[in-house]
Rosetta silent file (secondary structure, phi, psi, omega in degrees, C-alpha in Angstrom):
SEQUENCE: XXXXXXXXXXXXXXXXXXXXXXXXXXXXXXXXXXXXXXXXXXXXXXXXXXXXXXXXXXXXXXXXXXXXXXXXXXXXXXXXXXXXXXXXXXXXXXXXXXXXXXXXXXXXXXXXXXXXXXXXXXXXXXXXXXXXXXXXXXXXXXXXXXXXXXXXXXXXXXXXXXXXXXXXXXXXXXXXXXXXXXXXXXXXXXXXXXXXXXXXXXXXXXX
SCORE:     score description
SCORE:     0.000 S_00000001
   1 L     0.000  -39.836  179.878   -7.603  -25.616   30.017 S_00000001
   2 H   -64.303  -40.478  178.283   -5.376  -23.605   32.318 S_00000001
   3 H   -62.203  -39.084  179.552   -2.258  -25.134   30.741 S_00000001
   4 H   -64.982  -42.547  178.552   -3.576  -24.277   27.297 S_00000001
   5 H   -62.273  -44.443  178.417   -4.246  -20.689   28.375 S_00000001
   6 H   -60.475  -42.743  179.331   -0.760  -20.350   29.855 S_00000001
   7 H   -64.218  -38.157  178.749    0.831  -21.684   26.697 S_00000001
   8 H   -69.126  -37.011  177.936   -1.095  -19.206   24.531 S_00000001
   9 H   -63.786  -44.627 -178.470   -0.096  -16.284   26.778 S_00000001
  10 H   -66.759  -40.370  179.565    3.573  -17.246   26.579 S_00000001
  11 H   -64.605  -40.407  176.610    3.420  -17.708   22.798 S_00000001
  12 H   -65.408  -40.921  178.167    1.823  -14.264   22.382 S_00000001
  13 H   -58.440  -41.598  178.896    4.427  -12.722   24.700 S_00000001
  14 H   -62.536  -41.448  178.074    7.145  -14.162   22.482 S_00000001
  15 H   -64.490  -44.888 -179.345    5.508  -12.633   19.387 S_00000001
  16 H   -63.517  -33.164 -178.586    5.042   -9.271   21.078 S_00000001
  17 H   -63.063  -24.190 -177.979    8.681   -9.295   22.159 S_00000001
  18 L   -94.594    2.914 -176.905    9.691   -9.234   18.515 S_00000001
  19 L   -80.177  149.217  171.868    7.548   -6.259   17.465 S_00000001
  20 L   -85.798  171.080 -175.171    8.919   -2.891   16.450 S_00000001
  21 L   -59.010  -44.968 -178.154    7.713    0.388   17.891 S_00000001
  22 L   -66.577  -31.241 -178.562    5.291    1.203   15.038 S_00000001
  23 H   -65.682  -31.971  178.719    3.774   -2.287   15.180 S_00000001
  24 H   -63.915  -21.428  179.552    2.633   -1.683   18.754 S_00000001
  25 H   -97.999    5.301 -177.899    0.435    1.133   17.410 S_00000001
  26 L   -70.995  146.833  177.219   -1.034   -1.013   14.621 S_00000001
  27 E   -68.190  158.548  178.746   -4.808   -1.528   14.483 S_00000001
  28 L  -125.131 -179.964  174.753   -6.215   -4.926   15.467 S_00000001
  29 L   -78.941   -4.145  176.090   -9.411   -6.817   14.814 S_00000001
  30 L   -93.835  109.173 -170.529  -10.687   -5.614   18.174 S_00000001
  31 L   -51.690  133.298  173.678  -12.458   -2.374   17.340 S_00000001
  32 L    76.112   -2.576  179.263  -10.848    0.816   18.717 S_00000001
  33 L  -115.364  130.966  174.473   -7.878   -1.004   20.306 S_00000001
  34 E   -88.704 -176.028 -176.502   -4.372   -1.110   18.838 S_00000001
  35 H   -58.565  -42.726  179.959   -1.811   -3.816   19.597 S_00000001
  36 H   -60.368  -44.199 -175.585   -0.634   -2.088   22.759 S_00000001
  37 H   -71.081  -39.270  176.492   -4.167   -1.777   24.158 S_00000001
  38 H   -63.799  -44.142  178.464   -5.175   -5.349   23.382 S_00000001
  39 H   -61.598  -40.461  178.525   -1.980   -6.562   25.020 S_00000001
  40 H   -64.509  -37.598  176.956   -2.654   -4.348   28.010 S_00000001
  41 H   -59.608  -45.992  179.771   -6.154   -5.780   28.348 S_00000001
  42 H   -62.240  -39.017  176.921   -4.737   -9.286   28.518 S_00000001
  43 H   -66.032  -46.896 -177.500   -2.205   -8.192   31.136 S_00000001
  44 H   -61.716  -33.492 -178.939   -4.794   -6.363   33.245 S_00000001
  45 L   -67.313  -15.899 -178.930   -7.036   -9.442   33.246 S_00000001
  46 L   -98.998    3.767 -179.352   -4.244  -11.345   35.036 S_00000001
  47 L   -67.725  129.690 -178.355   -3.849   -8.877   37.891 S_00000001
  48 L   -73.547  -16.753 -179.451   -4.241  -10.683   41.217 S_00000001
  49 L   -92.677  135.010  178.594   -5.702   -7.566   42.833 S_00000001
  50 L   -81.807  -10.973 -170.748   -9.399   -6.794   42.231 S_00000001
  51 H   -64.674  -41.478  178.899   -8.964   -3.102   43.043 S_00000001
  52 H   -59.330  -41.721  177.928   -7.978   -1.774   39.612 S_00000001
  53 H   -67.056  -43.070  179.943  -11.099   -3.327   38.044 S_00000001
  54 H   -60.964  -42.975  177.594  -13.317   -2.159   40.877 S_00000001
  55 H   -62.036  -40.370  178.989  -11.978    1.383   40.484 S_00000001
  56 H   -66.909  -35.264  177.920  -12.634    1.252   36.763 S_00000001
  57 H   -64.833  -39.265  178.153  -16.174   -0.009   37.388 S_00000001
  58 H   -64.054  -47.985 -177.761  -16.801    2.964   39.682 S_00000001
  59 H   -65.320  -26.695 -177.508  -15.434    5.447   37.122 S_00000001
  60 L   -95.246    6.528  179.726  -17.528    3.871   34.376 S_00000001
  61 L    69.691   27.588  177.532  -20.752    3.922   36.364 S_00000001
  62 L    84.299    6.408  178.153  -20.856    0.141   36.570 S_00000001
  63 L   -84.468  113.231 -172.110  -20.639   -0.467   32.789 S_00000001
  64 H   -61.780  -47.514 -178.082  -18.445   -3.514   32.370 S_00000001
  65 H   -61.931  -42.361  177.668  -17.346   -2.915   28.767 S_00000001
  66 H   -64.942  -39.240  178.184  -16.487    0.697   29.570 S_00000001
  67 H   -64.601  -40.914  176.737  -14.586   -0.372   32.675 S_00000001
  68 H   -60.980  -39.822 -179.970  -12.556   -2.883   30.640 S_00000001
  69 H   -65.638  -45.214  178.995  -11.724   -0.136   28.147 S_00000001
  70 H   -60.387  -46.024 -177.352  -10.606    2.255   30.873 S_00000001
  71 H   -65.482  -41.430  178.190   -8.488   -0.376   32.558 S_00000001
  72 H   -63.367  -44.173 -178.378   -6.876   -1.491   29.280 S_00000001
  73 H   -68.865  -33.223  176.594   -6.004    2.066   28.274 S_00000001
  74 H   -68.057  -45.116  179.206   -4.549    2.787   31.680 S_00000001
  75 H   -65.242  -30.956 -178.979   -2.446   -0.373   31.626 S_00000001
  76 L   -67.212   -9.751  177.656   -1.354    0.461   28.090 S_00000001
  77 L   -75.009  -13.606  178.704    0.561    3.456   29.431 S_00000001
  78 L   -71.167  155.947  175.161    3.204    1.061   30.729 S_00000001
  79 L   -59.096  148.271 -178.612    6.353    0.455   28.646 S_00000001
  80 H   -61.022  -32.899  178.573    6.005   -2.313   26.092 S_00000001
  81 H   -62.907  -36.195  176.674    8.762   -4.314   27.788 S_00000001
  82 H   -65.111  -42.675 -178.880    6.648   -4.299   30.952 S_00000001
  83 H   -62.141  -43.966  177.080    3.566   -5.519   29.087 S_00000001
  84 H   -61.021  -47.561 -179.167    5.556   -8.396   27.568 S_00000001
  85 H   -62.440  -40.234  179.387    7.159   -9.263   30.874 S_00000001
  86 H   -71.240  -38.716  177.316    3.879   -9.201   32.763 S_00000001
  87 H   -63.154  -41.031 -179.895    2.057  -11.295   30.204 S_00000001
  88 H   -73.049  -42.805 -175.048    4.802  -13.876   30.317 S_00000001
  89 H   -70.139  -27.671 -178.523    5.259  -13.680   34.097 S_00000001
  90 L  -100.873   11.593 -173.020    1.525  -14.010   34.847 S_00000001
  91 L   -57.348  -32.497 -176.578    0.905  -16.706   32.239 S_00000001
  92 L   -87.471    8.076 -179.898    0.072  -19.347   34.827 S_00000001
  93 L   -59.124  135.023  179.132   -2.591  -17.198   36.544 S_00000001
  94 L  -120.244   69.476  178.039   -5.760  -19.204   37.235 S_00000001
  95 L  -122.890  134.435 -178.257   -8.364  -16.516   37.787 S_00000001
  96 L  -153.416  144.177  174.501  -11.778  -16.483   36.157 S_00000001
  97 L   -57.474  141.949 -175.045  -15.183  -14.908   36.839 S_00000001
  98 L   -61.873  -33.313  179.965  -17.403  -17.464   38.625 S_00000001
  99 L   -74.870  -35.852 -175.273  -20.136  -17.400   35.979 S_00000001
 100 L   -83.412  -43.580 -179.469  -17.788  -17.690   33.037 S_00000001
 101 L    80.720 -175.314 -172.803  -15.289  -20.201   34.383 S_00000001
 102 H   -63.239  -28.145 -178.255  -11.907  -21.298   33.114 S_00000001
 103 H   -70.744  -20.220  179.275  -12.905  -21.407   29.453 S_00000001
 104 H   -65.908  -53.252  176.883  -13.516  -17.659   29.447 S_00000001
 105 H   -59.061  -37.649  178.258   -9.886  -16.586   30.011 S_00000001
 106 H   -64.700  -45.886  177.211   -8.722  -19.197   27.512 S_00000001
 107 H   -61.809  -37.917 -179.556  -11.143  -17.937   24.875 S_00000001
 108 H   -59.976  -48.937 -178.368  -10.108  -14.357   25.652 S_00000001
 109 H   -72.218  -33.833  175.899   -6.437  -14.961   24.913 S_00000001
 110 H   -61.303  -48.019 -176.294   -7.151  -17.090   21.837 S_00000001
 111 H   -70.854  -45.793 -178.596   -9.358  -14.440   20.250 S_00000001
 112 H   -67.605  -33.007  174.991   -7.285  -11.415   21.255 S_00000001
 113 H   -63.069  -40.104  174.121   -4.085  -13.078   20.125 S_00000001
 114 H   -63.398  -38.890  176.573   -5.778  -13.516   16.734 S_00000001
 115 H   -54.212  -38.699 -177.817   -6.835   -9.882   16.859 S_00000001
 116 H   -82.094  -47.951 -170.114   -3.171   -8.957   17.036 S_00000001
 117 H   -71.737  -40.479 -172.899   -1.561  -11.568   14.805 S_00000001
 118 H   -60.607  -50.179  178.035   -3.865  -11.610   11.778 S_00000001
 119 H   -63.120  -27.975 -179.651   -3.399   -7.937   10.756 S_00000001
 120 H   -88.008   -5.520 -178.600    0.360   -8.225   11.363 S_00000001
 121 L    70.572   27.929  179.645    0.649  -11.435    9.367 S_00000001
 122 L   -89.059  124.289 -179.359    2.079  -13.415   12.277 S_00000001
 123 L   -82.933  139.339  174.943    1.606  -17.160   11.953 S_00000001
 124 L  -160.575  139.187  177.728    0.562  -19.238   14.947 S_00000001
 125 L  -114.241  101.964 -178.826   -1.198  -22.573   15.391 S_00000001
 126 L   -67.628  160.215 -176.556   -3.106  -22.625   18.687 S_00000001
 127 L   -66.238  142.477  177.396   -3.544  -25.944   20.492 S_00000001
 128 H   -60.263  -39.266  179.530   -6.436  -28.139   19.345 S_00000001
 129 H   -58.968  -45.033 -178.134   -7.389  -28.629   22.995 S_00000001
 130 H   -66.705  -44.868 -179.571   -7.689  -24.894   23.545 S_00000001
 131 H   -65.019  -40.430  175.930   -9.704  -24.199   20.415 S_00000001
 132 H   -59.194  -45.309 -178.963  -12.100  -27.057   21.175 S_00000001
 133 H   -63.906  -40.196  179.568  -12.647  -25.671   24.673 S_00000001
 134 H   -64.476  -41.810  179.400  -13.233  -22.194   23.301 S_00000001
 135 H   -67.084  -40.355  176.547  -15.807  -23.389   20.767 S_00000001
 136 H   -61.176  -37.352 -178.836  -17.639  -25.430   23.400 S_00000001
 137 H   -66.532  -47.176 -175.911  -17.696  -22.316   25.565 S_00000001
 138 H   -74.848  -24.231 -179.416  -19.191  -19.957   22.962 S_00000001
 139 H   -89.590  -43.867 -170.623  -21.735  -22.510   21.714 S_00000001
 140 H  -121.603   -2.909 -177.629  -22.863  -24.247   24.863 S_00000001
 141 L   -94.909 -150.116  176.074  -21.415  -22.308   27.803 S_00000001
 142 L  -116.746   75.668 -171.015  -22.207  -18.871   29.220 S_00000001
 143 L   -80.750   53.879  178.763  -20.158  -16.672   26.882 S_00000001
 144 L   -59.494  126.651 -178.548  -21.075  -13.352   28.485 S_00000001
 145 L    85.359   -5.234 -178.333  -19.148  -10.615   26.715 S_00000001
 146 L  -110.248  -53.524 -177.517  -17.992  -12.960   23.960 S_00000001
 147 L  -138.197  112.301 -177.569  -20.978  -13.980   21.829 S_00000001
 148 L   -66.458  153.808 -179.452  -24.414  -12.416   22.328 S_00000001
 149 L   -56.000  133.401  176.015  -27.476  -14.623   22.543 S_00000001
 150 L    99.516  -20.065 -176.526  -28.785  -15.493   19.104 S_00000001
 151 L   -60.449  -39.380 -176.012  -25.604  -14.978   17.070 S_00000001
 152 L  -103.595    8.165  179.959  -25.068  -18.709   16.613 S_00000001
 153 L   -61.854  136.546  178.355  -28.719  -19.791   16.648 S_00000001
 154 L    71.911   16.397 -179.487  -29.589  -22.190   13.849 S_00000001
 155 E  -120.875  143.643  174.217  -25.950  -22.728   12.927 S_00000001
 156 E  -114.167  114.094  179.705  -23.751  -25.795   13.015 S_00000001
 157 E   -86.973  120.288 -177.105  -20.080  -24.942   13.389 S_00000001
 158 E  -112.674  106.792  178.794  -17.858  -27.538   11.709 S_00000001
 159 E   -86.716  100.174 -173.684  -14.159  -27.371   12.619 S_00000001
 160 L   -66.202  -30.382  179.536  -12.581  -29.244    9.731 S_00000001
 161 L   -81.847  -14.356 -179.650   -9.128  -29.378   11.325 S_00000001
 162 L  -107.217   -7.020 -177.622  -10.512  -30.735   14.595 S_00000001
 163 L    54.614   45.066 -179.637  -13.031  -33.196   13.133 S_00000001
 164 E  -141.012  157.203  175.242  -15.672  -31.797   15.479 S_00000001
 165 E  -140.804  155.970 -178.587  -18.902  -29.855   15.196 S_00000001
 166 E  -136.099  141.192  175.149  -21.081  -27.810   17.542 S_00000001
 167 E    84.329  179.565 -178.977  -24.720  -26.723   17.302 S_00000001
 168 L  -136.892  141.617  177.562  -27.453  -27.604   14.856 S_00000001
 169 L   133.109 -148.628 -179.636  -28.623  -25.989   11.641 S_00000001
 170 E   -69.305  140.414 -171.786  -26.958  -24.528    8.565 S_00000001
 171 E   -79.373  134.015  164.682  -23.258  -25.390    8.290 S_00000001
 172 E  -120.188  113.853 -172.751  -20.444  -22.917    8.850 S_00000001
 173 E  -119.930  151.876  178.583  -17.197  -24.737    8.175 S_00000001
 174 E   162.205 -166.036  176.165  -13.522  -23.886    8.428 S_00000001
 175 L   -69.813  149.019 -177.777  -10.578  -24.030   10.825 S_00000001
 176 H   -57.832  -43.858 -177.058  -11.517  -24.083   14.455 S_00000001
 177 H   -65.019  -35.692  178.880   -9.720  -20.857   15.386 S_00000001
 178 H   -69.314  -37.635  174.857  -11.481  -18.993   12.546 S_00000001
 179 H   -61.656  -42.986 -179.051  -14.840  -20.325   13.694 S_00000001
 180 H   -64.323  -43.210 -178.800  -14.089  -19.182   17.209 S_00000001
 181 H   -67.184  -39.650  177.330  -13.072  -15.702   16.121 S_00000001
 182 H   -65.906  -40.514  179.024  -16.144  -15.318   13.914 S_00000001
 183 H   -60.910  -29.416 -179.963  -18.376  -16.498   16.769 S_00000001
 184 L   -93.200   15.972  171.158  -16.800  -13.713   18.858 S_00000001
 185 L    95.303    8.353 -177.434  -17.637  -11.094   16.243 S_00000001
 186 L   -88.719   94.981 -175.656  -14.548  -10.873   14.064 S_00000001
 187 H   -67.201  -21.776 -177.213  -15.984  -10.347   10.610 S_00000001
 188 H   -63.363  -20.163 -179.544  -12.503  -10.225    9.059 S_00000001
 189 H   -93.145   -1.794 -177.160  -12.217  -14.017    9.223 S_00000001
 190 H   -57.746  -34.116 -178.295  -15.519  -14.669    7.378 S_00000001
 191 H   -66.453  -14.050  178.738  -13.691  -15.037    4.059 S_00000001
 192 H   -90.723   -5.156 -176.673  -11.953  -18.115    5.500 S_00000001
 193 L  -106.522  158.723  178.510  -15.277  -19.847    6.209 S_00000001
 194 E  -147.633  171.734 -176.022  -17.714  -21.623    3.915 S_00000001
 195 L   110.915  158.313 -177.527  -21.082  -23.343    3.931 S_00000001
 196 H   -58.911  -32.319 -178.545  -24.676  -22.157    3.694 S_00000001
 197 H   -74.711  -16.483 -179.711  -24.573  -20.898    7.258 S_00000001
 198 H   -64.650  -32.881  177.555  -21.590  -18.648    6.563 S_00000001
 199 H   -67.416  -43.096  179.609  -23.871  -16.231    4.709 S_00000001
 200 H   -65.454  -42.518  179.408  -26.270  -16.076    7.635 S_00000001
 201 H   -63.776  -40.085  176.969  -23.448  -15.533   10.110 S_00000001
 202 H   -59.791  -39.726  178.922  -22.045  -12.753    7.905 S_00000001
 203 H   -65.114  -36.109 -179.643  -25.402  -10.978    7.941 S_00000001
 204 H   -72.148  -30.451  179.920  -25.468  -11.169   11.726 S_00000001
 205 H   -84.657  -22.795 -179.942  -21.980   -9.767   12.047 S_00000001
 206 L  -128.640   68.478 -176.178  -22.597   -7.049    9.442 S_00000001
 207 L   -66.237    0.000    0.000  -26.303   -6.081    9.865 S_00000001
């Protein structure tokens, strides 16, 4: 899983390296964050020092999502060349919250890379190993901060390109990476999915 995460970070760094100035300010599928801020979030998550996150937690009154936002926006003040270099240079980092484990950082880069690439029309085929691990994480792991409890209840996710399925219930079928992004709240990929369960998932993402 760590090798898959490192490969995805390097692939995204290569894509980011080719962006023009205006593209760095483009909106993404991650609400309220542009390309620069999503990239900065991924870079900040690889910092070996815990102090920046702890400081952000103090400033946010202990609210994790707010702390992540503060830290991402602060890191986003760095030059784009620094963000690309740090993402590439820290790609082999093996740090993960103890409750979430290694599949969390892998899922994070898979989903956020999609947040960036899809609106920009950048093609990328993530590794089957990585996508499988991400889907196992959001369905059967402890996906704190990724998929709230109940979002996938009564649904069977069928990854047609991976010949695998997760969960039980009404079928939601499509490519594995699209299933993963939908499970993590990205309604923009719903049009790529099909099956009776896709309608139920759409209602949950767009109440």
């Amino acid at each position: 899983m760590w090798r898959a995460a490192a490969a995805e970070r390097r692939a995204l760094a290569d894509d980011l390296d080719g962006l023009g100035g205006e593209q760095w300010c483009s909106p993404t599928l991650c609400a309220a964050w542009d390309v620069r801020t999503v990239s900065a979030h991924l870079v900040a998550a690889l910092d070996s020092s815990p102090w920046p996150l702890l400081a952000a937690l103090v400033r946010s009154g202990g609210r994790v999502h707010r702390a992540n936002d503060l830290l991402a926006r602060r890191t986003a003040q760095r030059p784009t060349a620094d963000l690309v270099g740090l993402l590439r240079g820290r790609a082999d980092t093996r740090a993960a919250p103890p409750v979430i484990g290694a599949r969390g950082p892998l899922t994070d880069v898979l989903v956020h890379a999609g947040d960036i690439r899809l609106p920009l029309g950048l093609a990328h085929e993530p590794s089957a190993e990585g996508v499988r691990a991400g889907l196992e994480f959001v369905v059967a792991g402890r996906p704190v901060g990724f998929a709230p409890r109940g979002r996938l209840a009564g649904l069977r996710l069928v990854a047609e390109d991976l010949d695998r399925s997760w969960g039980q219930g009404e079928v939601v079928a499509g490519r594995g990476i699209d299933l993963l992004m939908a499970a993590c709240g990205r309604a923009a990929v719903l049009e790529r999915l099909h099956g009776d369960g896709a309608v139920l998932l759409a209602r949950r993402l767009n109440p």
